[in-house]
C-alpha positions as CSV (number, residue, x, y, z in Angstrom):
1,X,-145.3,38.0,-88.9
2,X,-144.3,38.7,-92.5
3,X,-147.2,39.8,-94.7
4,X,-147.8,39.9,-98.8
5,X,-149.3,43.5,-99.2
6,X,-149.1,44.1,-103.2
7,X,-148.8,42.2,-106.2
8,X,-146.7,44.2,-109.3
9,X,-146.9,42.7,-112.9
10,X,-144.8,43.8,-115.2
11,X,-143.6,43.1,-118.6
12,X,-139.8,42.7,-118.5
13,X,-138.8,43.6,-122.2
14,X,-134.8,44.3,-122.5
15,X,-135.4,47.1,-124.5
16,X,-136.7,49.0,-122.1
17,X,-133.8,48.6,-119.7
18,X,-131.8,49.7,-122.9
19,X,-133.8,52.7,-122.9
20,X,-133.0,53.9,-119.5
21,X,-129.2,53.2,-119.8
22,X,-129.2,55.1,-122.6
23,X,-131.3,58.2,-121.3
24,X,-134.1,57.7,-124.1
25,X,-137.1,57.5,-122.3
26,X,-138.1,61.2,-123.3
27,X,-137.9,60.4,-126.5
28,X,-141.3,60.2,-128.7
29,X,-141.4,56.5,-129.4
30,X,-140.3,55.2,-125.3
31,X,-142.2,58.1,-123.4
32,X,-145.9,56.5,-123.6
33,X,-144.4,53.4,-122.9
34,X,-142.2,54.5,-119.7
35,X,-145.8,57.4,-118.3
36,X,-147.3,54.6,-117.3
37,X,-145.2,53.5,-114.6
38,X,-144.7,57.1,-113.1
39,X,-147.5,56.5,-110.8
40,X,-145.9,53.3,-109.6
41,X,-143.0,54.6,-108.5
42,X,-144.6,57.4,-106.9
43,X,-146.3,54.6,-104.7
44,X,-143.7,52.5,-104.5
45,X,-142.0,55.2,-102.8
46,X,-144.3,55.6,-100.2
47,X,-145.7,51.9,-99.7
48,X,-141.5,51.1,-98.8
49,X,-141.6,47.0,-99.4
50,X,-138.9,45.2,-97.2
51,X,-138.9,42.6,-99.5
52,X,-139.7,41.6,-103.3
53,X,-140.6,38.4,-104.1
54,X,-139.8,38.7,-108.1
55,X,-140.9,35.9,-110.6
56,X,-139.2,36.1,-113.8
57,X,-137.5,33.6,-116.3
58,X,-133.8,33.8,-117.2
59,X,-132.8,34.2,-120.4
60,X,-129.5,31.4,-120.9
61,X,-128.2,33.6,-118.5
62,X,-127.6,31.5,-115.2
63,X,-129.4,28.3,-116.8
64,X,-129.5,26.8,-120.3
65,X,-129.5,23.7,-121.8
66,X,-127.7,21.8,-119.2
67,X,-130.0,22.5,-116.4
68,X,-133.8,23.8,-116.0
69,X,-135.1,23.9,-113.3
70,X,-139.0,24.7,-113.3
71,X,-138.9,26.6,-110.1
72,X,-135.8,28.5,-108.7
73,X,-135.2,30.1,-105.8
74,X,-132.4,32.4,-105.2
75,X,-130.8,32.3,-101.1
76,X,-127.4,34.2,-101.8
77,X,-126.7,36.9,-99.9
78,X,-126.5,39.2,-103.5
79,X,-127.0,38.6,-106.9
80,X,-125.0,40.4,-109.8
81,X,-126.4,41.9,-113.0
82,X,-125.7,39.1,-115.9
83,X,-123.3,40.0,-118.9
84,X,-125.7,39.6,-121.7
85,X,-123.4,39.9,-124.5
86,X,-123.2,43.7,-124.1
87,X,-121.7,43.8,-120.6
88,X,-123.8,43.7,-117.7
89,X,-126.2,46.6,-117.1
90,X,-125.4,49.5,-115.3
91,X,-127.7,49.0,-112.0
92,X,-127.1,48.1,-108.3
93,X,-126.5,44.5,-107.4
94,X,-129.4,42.4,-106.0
95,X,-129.2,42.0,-102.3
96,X,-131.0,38.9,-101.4
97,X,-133.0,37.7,-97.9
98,X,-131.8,34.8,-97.1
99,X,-133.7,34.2,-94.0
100,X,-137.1,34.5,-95.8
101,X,-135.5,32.6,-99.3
102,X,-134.6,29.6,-96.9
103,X,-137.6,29.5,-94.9
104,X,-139.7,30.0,-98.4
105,X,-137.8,27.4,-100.0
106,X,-138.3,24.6,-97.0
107,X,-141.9,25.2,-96.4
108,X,-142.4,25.0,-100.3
109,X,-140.7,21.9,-100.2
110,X,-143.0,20.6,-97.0
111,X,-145.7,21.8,-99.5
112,X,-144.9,19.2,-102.0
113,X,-143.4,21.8,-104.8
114,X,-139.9,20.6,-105.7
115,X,-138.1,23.5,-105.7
116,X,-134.1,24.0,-107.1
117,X,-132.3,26.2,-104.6
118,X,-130.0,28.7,-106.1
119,X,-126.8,29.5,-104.0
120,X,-124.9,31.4,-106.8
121,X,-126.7,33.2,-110.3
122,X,-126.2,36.2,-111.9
123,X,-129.5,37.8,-113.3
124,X,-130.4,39.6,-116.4
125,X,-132.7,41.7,-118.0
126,X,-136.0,39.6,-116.4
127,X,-135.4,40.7,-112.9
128,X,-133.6,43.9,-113.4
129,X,-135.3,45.6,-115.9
130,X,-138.6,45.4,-113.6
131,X,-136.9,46.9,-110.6
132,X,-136.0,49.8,-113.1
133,X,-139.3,50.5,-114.0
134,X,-140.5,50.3,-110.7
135,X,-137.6,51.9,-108.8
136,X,-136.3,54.1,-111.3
137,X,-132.3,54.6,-111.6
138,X,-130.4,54.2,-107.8
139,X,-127.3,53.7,-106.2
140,X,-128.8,50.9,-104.4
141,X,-132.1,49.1,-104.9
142,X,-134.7,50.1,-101.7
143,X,-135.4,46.8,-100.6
144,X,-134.0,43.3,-100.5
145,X,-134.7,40.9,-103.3
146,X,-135.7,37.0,-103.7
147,X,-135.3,35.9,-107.1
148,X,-137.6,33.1,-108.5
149,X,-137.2,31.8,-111.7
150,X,-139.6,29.9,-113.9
151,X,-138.7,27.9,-116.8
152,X,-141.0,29.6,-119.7
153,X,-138.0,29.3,-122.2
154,X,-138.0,25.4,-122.9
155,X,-141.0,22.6,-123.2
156,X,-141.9,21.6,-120.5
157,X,-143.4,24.7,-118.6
158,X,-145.5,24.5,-115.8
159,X,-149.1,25.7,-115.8
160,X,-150.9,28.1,-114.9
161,X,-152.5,26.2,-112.0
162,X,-149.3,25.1,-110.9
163,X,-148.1,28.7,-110.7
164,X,-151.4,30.2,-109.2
165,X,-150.8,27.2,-106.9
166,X,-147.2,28.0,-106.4
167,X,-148.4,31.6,-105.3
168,X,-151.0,30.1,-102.8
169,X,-147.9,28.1,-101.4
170,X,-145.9,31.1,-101.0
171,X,-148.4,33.4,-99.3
172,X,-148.5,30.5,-96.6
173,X,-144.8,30.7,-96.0
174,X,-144.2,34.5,-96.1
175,X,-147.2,34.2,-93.2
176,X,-145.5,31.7,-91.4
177,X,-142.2,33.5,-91.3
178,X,-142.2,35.4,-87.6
179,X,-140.0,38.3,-88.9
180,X,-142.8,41.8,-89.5
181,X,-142.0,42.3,-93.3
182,X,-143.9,44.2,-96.2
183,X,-143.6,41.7,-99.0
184,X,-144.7,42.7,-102.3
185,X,-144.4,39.7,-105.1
186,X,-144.3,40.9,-108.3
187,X,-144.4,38.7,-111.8
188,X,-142.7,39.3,-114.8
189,X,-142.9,38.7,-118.2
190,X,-145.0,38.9,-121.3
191,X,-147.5,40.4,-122.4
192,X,-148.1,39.0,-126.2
193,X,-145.0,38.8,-128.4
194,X,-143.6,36.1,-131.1
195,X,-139.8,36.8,-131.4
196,X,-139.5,34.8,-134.2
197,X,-141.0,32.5,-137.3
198,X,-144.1,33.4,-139.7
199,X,-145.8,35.3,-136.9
200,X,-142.8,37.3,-135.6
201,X,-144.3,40.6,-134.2
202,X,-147.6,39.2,-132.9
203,X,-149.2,41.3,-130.5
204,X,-152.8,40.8,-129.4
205,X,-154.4,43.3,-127.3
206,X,-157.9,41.9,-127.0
207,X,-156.7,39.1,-125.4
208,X,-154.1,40.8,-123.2
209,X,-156.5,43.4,-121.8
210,X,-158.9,40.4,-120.9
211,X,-156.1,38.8,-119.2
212,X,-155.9,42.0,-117.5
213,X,-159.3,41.9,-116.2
214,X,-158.7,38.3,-115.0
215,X,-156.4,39.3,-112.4
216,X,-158.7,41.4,-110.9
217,X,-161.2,40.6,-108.4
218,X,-161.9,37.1,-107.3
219,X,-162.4,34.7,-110.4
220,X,-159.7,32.1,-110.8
221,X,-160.1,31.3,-114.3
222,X,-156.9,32.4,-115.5
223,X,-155.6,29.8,-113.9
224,X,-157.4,26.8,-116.2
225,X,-155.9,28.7,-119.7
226,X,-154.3,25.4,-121.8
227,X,-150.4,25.8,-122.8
228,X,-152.0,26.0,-126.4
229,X,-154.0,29.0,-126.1
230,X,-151.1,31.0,-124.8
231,X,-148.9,29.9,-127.9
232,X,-152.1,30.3,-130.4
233,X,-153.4,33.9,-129.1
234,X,-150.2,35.8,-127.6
235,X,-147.2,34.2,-129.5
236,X,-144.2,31.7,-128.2
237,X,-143.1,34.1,-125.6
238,X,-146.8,35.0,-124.5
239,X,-146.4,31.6,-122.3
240,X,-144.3,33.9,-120.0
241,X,-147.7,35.3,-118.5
242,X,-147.9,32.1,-116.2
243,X,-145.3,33.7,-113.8
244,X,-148.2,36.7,-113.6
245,X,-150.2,34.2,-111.8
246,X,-147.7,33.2,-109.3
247,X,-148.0,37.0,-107.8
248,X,-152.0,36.8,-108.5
249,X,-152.0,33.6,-106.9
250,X,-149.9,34.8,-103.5
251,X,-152.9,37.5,-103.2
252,X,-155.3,35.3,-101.7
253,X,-158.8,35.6,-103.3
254,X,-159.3,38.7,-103.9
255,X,-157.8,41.3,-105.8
256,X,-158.2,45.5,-106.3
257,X,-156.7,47.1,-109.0
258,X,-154.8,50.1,-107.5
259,X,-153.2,51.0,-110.9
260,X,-153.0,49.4,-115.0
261,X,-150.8,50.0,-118.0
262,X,-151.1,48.5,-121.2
263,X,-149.1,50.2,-124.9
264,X,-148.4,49.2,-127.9
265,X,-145.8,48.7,-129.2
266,X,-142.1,48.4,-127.5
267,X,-139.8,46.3,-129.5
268,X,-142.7,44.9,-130.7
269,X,-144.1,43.7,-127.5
270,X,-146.9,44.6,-125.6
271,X,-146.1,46.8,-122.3
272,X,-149.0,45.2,-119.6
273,X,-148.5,46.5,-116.2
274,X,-150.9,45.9,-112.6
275,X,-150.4,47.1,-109.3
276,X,-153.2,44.8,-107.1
277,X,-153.4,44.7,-103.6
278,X,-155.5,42.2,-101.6
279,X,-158.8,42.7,-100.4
């Protein structure tokens, strides 16, 4: 059967996709942002997932106001790089599994989450810029590719029960799928950041480095944080740490830390980044 061997969290900030296409990631201000990912793709080299579940929000780049969903899968056979407003990045396209997308998306269903399937969607810098960091530049991307996308953009979101819930969900269908895969799931997003308003810049370390800890080992308290305390403590966009607990959730109980990354700053943002595996 298919089986979840790693979790990956990752912040997903644009400007560091910006910084690789532009061949700055020498440079003084992007190098101690971009070391701490060297060991991950190292690893991720020789660990060779078949498949990456990646949780990440689009940016009103396949959805906006007209539809938003909460949960999204992706079951095309590929997905192309979004046109931003600057042209769409310079990276491989996203080759999907559908096999394991469909059979995620109907034993999710049976599992009472109501998800939106996603037949067509160009993504941006949310998924691709994680697969950079992790993969490095390539002519092709090493392994297929299910897209899941979270609304963190517009009120409503869900929370962070729902998604360590919606992880639980998915560790029980990438089980049930008879095909022998290594499945990683990775979520994306965050860490602290305000992009906007009074506190524009916000970063809060503390807190981020204690959400840190709260992914490893086997306490679920993560999961109980109110929506309020994400906006109060990390900023507007600090909500976008929920889709970390999708992937923490999909680990089962118990987590080891194989590798962590935190810097300040990057585009004024923090830079958090986990590689767990279960135990």
């Amino acid at each position: 059967m298919a089986r979840i061997t790693a979790g990956v969290a990752c912040s997903h900030i644009p400007a560091l996709g910006a910084a690789i296409d532009l061949g700055k990631t020498d440079e003084a201000y992007w190098a101690p942002a971009f070391a701490g990912f060297d060991w991950t793709r190292r690893w991720e080299a020789e660990a060779k997932p078949d498949v990456v579940i990646l949780v990440y929000n689009d940016h009103a780049s396949a959805f906006d106001m007209r539809i938003i969903p909460t949960f999204a899968i992706g079951c095309a056979d590929e997905f192309q790089p979004a046109d931003e407003g600057w042209g769409p990045r310079p990276v491989p396209t996203v080759i999907g599994h559908p096999d394991l997308a469909w059979h995620i998306a109907q034993s999710l269903i049976v599992d009472e989450f109501d998800m939106t399937i996603i037949n067509e969607m160009d993504v941006d810098h949310g998924l691709t810029v994680p697969l950079s960091m992790m993969f490095g530049q390539r002519e092709a991307w090493p392994c297929r590719v299910i897209p899941l996308a979270v609304n963190v953009v517009t009120y409503p979101p869900p929370s962070g029960n729902r998604c360590w819930a919606l992880g639980e969900a998915i560790a029980r269908a990438v089980a049930s799928f008879p095909e022998e895969l290594n499945v990683q799931v990775w979520g994306t997003g965050g860490m602290s950041h305000q992009l906007q308003g009074p506190r524009a810049g916000l970063i809060n370390p503390v807190w981020d480095n204690d959400f840190l800890d709260g992914l490893i080992g086997d306490d679920d308290r993560l999961r109980r944080i109110p929506h309020i305390e994400y906006l109060r403590e990390t900023g507007s966009e600090g909500i976008e740490m929920v889709m970390w607990l999708i992937m923490r959730g999909a680990l089962g109980k118990a987590t080891r830390a194989l590798h962590r990354h935190y810097h300040v700053p990057a585009s004024n943002t923090a830079v958090g980044h986990l590689v767990l595996e279960p135990v």
